[in-house]
DODRENBA-50962 format. One line per field, with one value per residue (C-alpha): x, y, z; residue number from 1; residue in one letter. Coordinates in nm, 4 decimals. Example, Ala and Ser with C-alpha at 12.3 -4.5 7.8 and 13.67 -1.06 7.14 Angstrom:
2
X = (1.2300|1.3670)
Y = (-0.4500|-0.1060)
Z = (0.7800|0.7140)
nr = (1|2)
rest = (a|s)
***
This chain:
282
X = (-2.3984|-2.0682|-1.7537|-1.4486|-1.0930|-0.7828|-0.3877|-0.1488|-0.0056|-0.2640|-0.1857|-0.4800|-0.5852|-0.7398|-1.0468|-1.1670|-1.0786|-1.2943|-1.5730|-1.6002|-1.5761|-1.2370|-1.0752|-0.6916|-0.5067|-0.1180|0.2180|0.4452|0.7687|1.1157|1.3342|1.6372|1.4875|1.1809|0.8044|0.6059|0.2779|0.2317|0.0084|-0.0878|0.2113|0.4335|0.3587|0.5006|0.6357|0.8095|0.9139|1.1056|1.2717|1.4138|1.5594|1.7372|1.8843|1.9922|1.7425|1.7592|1.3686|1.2551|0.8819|0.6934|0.3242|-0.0431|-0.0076|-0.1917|-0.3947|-0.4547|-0.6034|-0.7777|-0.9790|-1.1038|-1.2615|-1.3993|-1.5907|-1.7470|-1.8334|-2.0142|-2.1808|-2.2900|-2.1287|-2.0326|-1.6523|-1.4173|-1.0399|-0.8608|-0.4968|-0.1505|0.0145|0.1080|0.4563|0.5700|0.4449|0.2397|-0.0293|-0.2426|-0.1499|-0.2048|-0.5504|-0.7050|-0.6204|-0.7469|-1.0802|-1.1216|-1.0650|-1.3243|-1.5575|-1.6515|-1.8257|-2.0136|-2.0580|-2.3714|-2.1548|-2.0470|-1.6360|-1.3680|-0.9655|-0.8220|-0.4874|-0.5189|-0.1843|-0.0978|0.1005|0.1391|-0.1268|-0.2597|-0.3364|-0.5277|-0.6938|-0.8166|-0.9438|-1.1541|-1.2567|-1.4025|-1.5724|-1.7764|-1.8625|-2.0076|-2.2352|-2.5072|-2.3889|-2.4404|-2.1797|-2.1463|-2.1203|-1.9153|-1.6816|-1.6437|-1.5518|-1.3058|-1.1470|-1.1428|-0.9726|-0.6733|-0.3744|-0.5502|-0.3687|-0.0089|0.2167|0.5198|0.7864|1.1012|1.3282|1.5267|1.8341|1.9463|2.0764|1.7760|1.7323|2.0703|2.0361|1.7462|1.9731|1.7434|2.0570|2.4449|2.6460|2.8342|2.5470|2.3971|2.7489|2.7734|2.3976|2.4505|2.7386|2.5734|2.2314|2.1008|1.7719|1.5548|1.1752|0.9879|0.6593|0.4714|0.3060|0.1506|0.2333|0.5765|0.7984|0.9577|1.2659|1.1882|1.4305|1.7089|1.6753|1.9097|1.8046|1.4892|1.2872|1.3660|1.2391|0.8938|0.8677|0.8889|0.6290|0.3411|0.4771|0.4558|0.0496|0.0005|-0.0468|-0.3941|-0.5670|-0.8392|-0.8710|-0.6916|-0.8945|-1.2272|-1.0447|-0.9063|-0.5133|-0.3024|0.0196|0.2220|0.5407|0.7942|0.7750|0.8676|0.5237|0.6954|0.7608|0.4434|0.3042|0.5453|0.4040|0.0260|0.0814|0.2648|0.0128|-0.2674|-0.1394|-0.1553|-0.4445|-0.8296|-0.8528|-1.1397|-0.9098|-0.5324|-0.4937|-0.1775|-0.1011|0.1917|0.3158|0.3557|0.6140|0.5243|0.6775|0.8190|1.0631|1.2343|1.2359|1.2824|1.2272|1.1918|0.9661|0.7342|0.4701|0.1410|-0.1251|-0.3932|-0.5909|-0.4995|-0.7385|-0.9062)
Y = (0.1825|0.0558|0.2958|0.2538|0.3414|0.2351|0.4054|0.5822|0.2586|0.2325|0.4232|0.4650|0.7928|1.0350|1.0939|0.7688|0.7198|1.0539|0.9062|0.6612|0.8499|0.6587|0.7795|0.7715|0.7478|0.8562|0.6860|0.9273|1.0313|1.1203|1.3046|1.4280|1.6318|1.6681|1.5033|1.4692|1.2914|1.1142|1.3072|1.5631|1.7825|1.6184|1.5631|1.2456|1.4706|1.6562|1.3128|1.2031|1.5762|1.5424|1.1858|1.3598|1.5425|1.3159|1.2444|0.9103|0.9315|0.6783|0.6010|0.4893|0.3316|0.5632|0.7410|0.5849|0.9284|0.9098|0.5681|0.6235|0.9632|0.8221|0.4657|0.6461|0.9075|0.5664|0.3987|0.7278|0.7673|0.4195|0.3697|-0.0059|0.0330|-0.1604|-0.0500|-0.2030|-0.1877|-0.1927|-0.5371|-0.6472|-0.8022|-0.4167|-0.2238|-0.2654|-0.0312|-0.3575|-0.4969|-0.1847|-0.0407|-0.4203|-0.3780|-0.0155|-0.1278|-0.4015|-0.1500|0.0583|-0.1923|-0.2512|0.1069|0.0016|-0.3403|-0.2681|-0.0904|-0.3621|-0.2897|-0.5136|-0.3966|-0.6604|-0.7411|-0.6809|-0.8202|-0.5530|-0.2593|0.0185|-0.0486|-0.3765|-0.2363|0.0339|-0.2016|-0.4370|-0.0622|0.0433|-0.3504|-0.3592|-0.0488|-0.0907|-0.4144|-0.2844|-0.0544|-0.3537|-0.5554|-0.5737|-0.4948|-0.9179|-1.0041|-0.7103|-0.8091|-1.2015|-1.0863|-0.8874|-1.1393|-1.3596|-1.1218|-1.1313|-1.2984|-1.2392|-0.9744|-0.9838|-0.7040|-0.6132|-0.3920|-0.2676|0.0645|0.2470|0.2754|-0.0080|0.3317|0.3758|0.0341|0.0416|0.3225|0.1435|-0.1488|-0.3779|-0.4548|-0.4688|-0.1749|-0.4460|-0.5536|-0.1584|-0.1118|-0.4031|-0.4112|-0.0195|-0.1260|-0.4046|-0.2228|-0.5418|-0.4318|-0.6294|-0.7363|-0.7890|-0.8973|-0.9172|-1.2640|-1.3779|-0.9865|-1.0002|-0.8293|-1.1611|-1.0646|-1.3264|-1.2279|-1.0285|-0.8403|-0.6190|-0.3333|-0.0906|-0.2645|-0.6035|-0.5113|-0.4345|-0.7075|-0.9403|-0.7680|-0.8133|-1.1757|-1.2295|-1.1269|-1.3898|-1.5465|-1.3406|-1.3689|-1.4185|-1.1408|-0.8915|-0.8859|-0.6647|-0.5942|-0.2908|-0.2793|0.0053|0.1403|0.2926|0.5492|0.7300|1.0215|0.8679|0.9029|0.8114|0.4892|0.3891|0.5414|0.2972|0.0102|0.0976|0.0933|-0.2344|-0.3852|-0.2395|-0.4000|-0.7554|-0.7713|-0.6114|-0.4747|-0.2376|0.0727|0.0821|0.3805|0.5499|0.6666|0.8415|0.6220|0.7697|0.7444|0.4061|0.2149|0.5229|0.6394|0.2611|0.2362|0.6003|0.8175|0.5627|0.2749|0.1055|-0.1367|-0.2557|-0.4509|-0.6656|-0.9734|-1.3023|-1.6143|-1.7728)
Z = (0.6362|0.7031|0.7810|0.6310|0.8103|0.6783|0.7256|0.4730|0.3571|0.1146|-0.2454|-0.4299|-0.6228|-0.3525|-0.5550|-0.5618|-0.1293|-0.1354|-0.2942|-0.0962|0.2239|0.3905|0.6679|0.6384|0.9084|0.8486|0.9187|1.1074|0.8981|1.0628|0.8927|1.0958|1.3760|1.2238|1.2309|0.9698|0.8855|0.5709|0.2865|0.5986|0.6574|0.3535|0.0324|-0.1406|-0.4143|-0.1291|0.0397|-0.2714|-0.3109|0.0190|-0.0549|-0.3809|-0.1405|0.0398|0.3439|0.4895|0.6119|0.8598|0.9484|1.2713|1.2663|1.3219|1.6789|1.9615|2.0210|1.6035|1.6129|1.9443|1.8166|1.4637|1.6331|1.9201|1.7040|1.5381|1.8264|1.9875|1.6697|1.6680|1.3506|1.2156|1.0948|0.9490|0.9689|0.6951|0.7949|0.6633|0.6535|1.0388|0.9251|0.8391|1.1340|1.4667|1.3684|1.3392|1.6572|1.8416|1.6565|1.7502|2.1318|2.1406|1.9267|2.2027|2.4847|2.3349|2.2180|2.6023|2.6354|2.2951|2.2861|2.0485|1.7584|1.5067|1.4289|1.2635|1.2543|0.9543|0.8723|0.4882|0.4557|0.2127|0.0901|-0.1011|-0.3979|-0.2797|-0.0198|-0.1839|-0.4033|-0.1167|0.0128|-0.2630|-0.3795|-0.0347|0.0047|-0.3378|-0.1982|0.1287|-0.1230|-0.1392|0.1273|0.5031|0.7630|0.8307|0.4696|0.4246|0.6967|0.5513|0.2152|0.3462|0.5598|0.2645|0.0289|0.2419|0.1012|-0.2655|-0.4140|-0.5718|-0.5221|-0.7565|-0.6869|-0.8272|-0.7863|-0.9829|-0.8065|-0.4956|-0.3209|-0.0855|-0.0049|0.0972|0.3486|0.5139|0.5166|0.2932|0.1043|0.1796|0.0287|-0.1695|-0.2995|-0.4060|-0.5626|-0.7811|-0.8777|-0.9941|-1.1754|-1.3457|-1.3655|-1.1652|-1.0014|-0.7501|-0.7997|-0.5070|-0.4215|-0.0694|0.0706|0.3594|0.4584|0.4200|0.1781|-0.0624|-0.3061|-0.5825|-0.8576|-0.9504|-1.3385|-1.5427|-1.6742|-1.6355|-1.9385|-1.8518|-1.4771|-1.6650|-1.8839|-1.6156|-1.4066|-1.7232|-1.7305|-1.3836|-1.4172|-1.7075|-1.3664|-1.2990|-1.6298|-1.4852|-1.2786|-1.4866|-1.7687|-1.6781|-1.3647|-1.2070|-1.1755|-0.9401|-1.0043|-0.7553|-0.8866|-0.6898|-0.8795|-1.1924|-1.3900|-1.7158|-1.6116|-1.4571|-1.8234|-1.9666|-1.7549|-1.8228|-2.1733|-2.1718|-1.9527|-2.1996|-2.4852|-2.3363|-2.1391|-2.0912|-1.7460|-1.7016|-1.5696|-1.4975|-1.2088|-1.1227|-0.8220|-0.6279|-0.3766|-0.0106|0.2398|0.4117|0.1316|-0.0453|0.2229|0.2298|-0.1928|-0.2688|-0.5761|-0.9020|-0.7214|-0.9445|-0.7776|-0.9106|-0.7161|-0.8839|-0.7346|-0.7805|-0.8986|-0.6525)
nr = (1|2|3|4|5|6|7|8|9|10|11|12|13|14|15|16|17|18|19|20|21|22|23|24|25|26|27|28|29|30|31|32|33|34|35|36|37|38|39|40|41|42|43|44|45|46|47|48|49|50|51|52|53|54|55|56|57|58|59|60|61|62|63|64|65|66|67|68|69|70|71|72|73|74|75|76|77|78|79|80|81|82|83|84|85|86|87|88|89|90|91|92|93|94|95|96|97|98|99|100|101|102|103|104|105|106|107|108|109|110|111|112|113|114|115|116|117|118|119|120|121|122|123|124|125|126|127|128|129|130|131|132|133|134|135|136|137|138|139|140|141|142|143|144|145|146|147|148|149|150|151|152|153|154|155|156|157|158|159|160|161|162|163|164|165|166|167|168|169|170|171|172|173|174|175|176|177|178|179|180|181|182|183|184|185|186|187|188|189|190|191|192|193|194|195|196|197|198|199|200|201|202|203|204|205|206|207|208|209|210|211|212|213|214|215|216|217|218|219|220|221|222|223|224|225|226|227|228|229|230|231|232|233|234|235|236|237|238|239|240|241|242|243|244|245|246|247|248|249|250|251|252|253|254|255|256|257|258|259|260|261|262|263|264|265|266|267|268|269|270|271|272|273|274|275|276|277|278|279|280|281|282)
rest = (x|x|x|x|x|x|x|x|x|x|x|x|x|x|x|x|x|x|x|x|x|x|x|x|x|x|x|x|x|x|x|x|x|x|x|x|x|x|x|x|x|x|x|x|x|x|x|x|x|x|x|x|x|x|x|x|x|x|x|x|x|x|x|x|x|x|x|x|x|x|x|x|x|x|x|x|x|x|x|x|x|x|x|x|x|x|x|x|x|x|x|x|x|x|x|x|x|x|x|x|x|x|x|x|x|x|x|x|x|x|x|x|x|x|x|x|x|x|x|x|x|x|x|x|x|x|x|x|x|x|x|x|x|x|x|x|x|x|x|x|x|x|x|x|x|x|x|x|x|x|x|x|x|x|x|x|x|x|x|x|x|x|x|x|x|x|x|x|x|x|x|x|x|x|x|x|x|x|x|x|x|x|x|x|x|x|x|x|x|x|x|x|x|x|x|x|x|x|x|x|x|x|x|x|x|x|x|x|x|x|x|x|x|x|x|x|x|x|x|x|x|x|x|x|x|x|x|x|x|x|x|x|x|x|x|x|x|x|x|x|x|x|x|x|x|x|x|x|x|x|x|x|x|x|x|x|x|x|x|x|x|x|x|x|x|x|x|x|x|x|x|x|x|x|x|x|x|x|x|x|x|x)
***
């Protein structure tokens, strides 16, 4: 049986990471003077409250001693693992959970492992997640392991906000920029490839934002329809509702999940992010 590890970058309803038994490892969250660990000791719901308020949050990858603890318990257990990890272009926790596998590895060379750079985020990341770990249901760990390595640069990502303000604290865009966009209700879509976060066009308006996005997947027919589709919110339910239904009315997928989005991508986009992941044809 293969084990499956992967980090708080991945948004994906908690039920369904239960059921499949996945350890998450979380992103640490700075807020002024204070620590916090994403969807341990703060909520997303309580993430976007604080940016409301005003908080500027910043975030820093899994600790050492975090990534350390969960792969040794695997390899003592003798427990073949994949660690599915957040894209290596936006944090290190990649880079640093393959050196400390390695290090381990040579007390257990007999324990099969993997640590993959999913090249994801947010919910395409947590679709890569849960795609993979049905897969490994009636697969071996090797086969397992291929079609996982495959997968990677598969998935299309969409994002939007609701407001350029937060991306202008984290200094993703110039305060000219924020200012004349809010005045002109000018909002950015984005999209991640190759692991890196792409700005492909600039929309007006909160409706025109989503009708874009369900063009944009015209793209995926293939692999829409019958397929399983994530969307991400930052706190703004309605308007992932909106999106589901507009999605709904021009395609088939077999489920369209909605999920919170947590601070790795949340803290940067702030309250009113919409992002959907869904895999592209081959």
């Amino acid at each position: 049986m293969v084990r499956f590890i992967t980090d708080s970058g991945a948004d994906a309803p908690q039920e369904l990471l239960d059921a499949h038994d996945i350890t998450i490892m979380p992103f640490g969250v700075l807020i002024g003077d204070d620590t916090y660990f994403d969807g341990e000791t703060i909520s997303p719901e309580e993430l976007y409250a604080k940016m409301r308020d005003g908080a500027a949050p910043k975030t820093f990858q899994v600790e050492v001693t975090r990534i350390a603890e969960v792969f040794k318990a695997h390899f003592e257990q003798g427990e073949p693992f994949l660690y599915l990890a957040f894209s290596s272009d936006l944090s290190g926790t990649y880079q640093t959970a393959t050196m400390l596998a390695e290090e381990l590895a040579e007390q257990y060379p007999d324990v099969p492992y993997a640590v993959i750079d999913t090249k994801t985020a947010s919910t395409g990341q947590g679709l890569f997640v849960l795609d993979v770990a049905t897969f490994a249901k009636t697969h071996t760990f090797d086969e397992t392991k291929a079609y996982a390595e495959q997968k990677v640069n598969s998935i299309r990502h969409l994002f939007t906000v609701e407001s350029l303000e937060y991306l202008m604290r984290g200094g993703r865009v110039s305060r000219a920029s924020a200012f004349i966009g809010g005045l002109l209700s000018i909002l950015p879509l984005l999209t991640v490839e190759d692991g890196k976060l792409i700005p492909k066009e600039k929309i007006r308006g909160q409706k025109k934002v989503m009708n874009r996005i369900v063009e944009w997947m015209e793209e995926a027919r293939p692999m829409i329809d019958g397929h399983r589709i994530i969307i991400g919110h930052g706190d703004s339910i309605e308007r992932a509702e909106m999106l589901k239904q507009l999605i709904e009315a021009q395609f088939s997928p077999s489920e369209v999940l909605i999920t919170i989005a947590g601070a790795a991508i949340g803290s940067h986009t702030g309250p009113g992010l919409l992002v959907i992941g869904y895999d592209l044809p081959a």
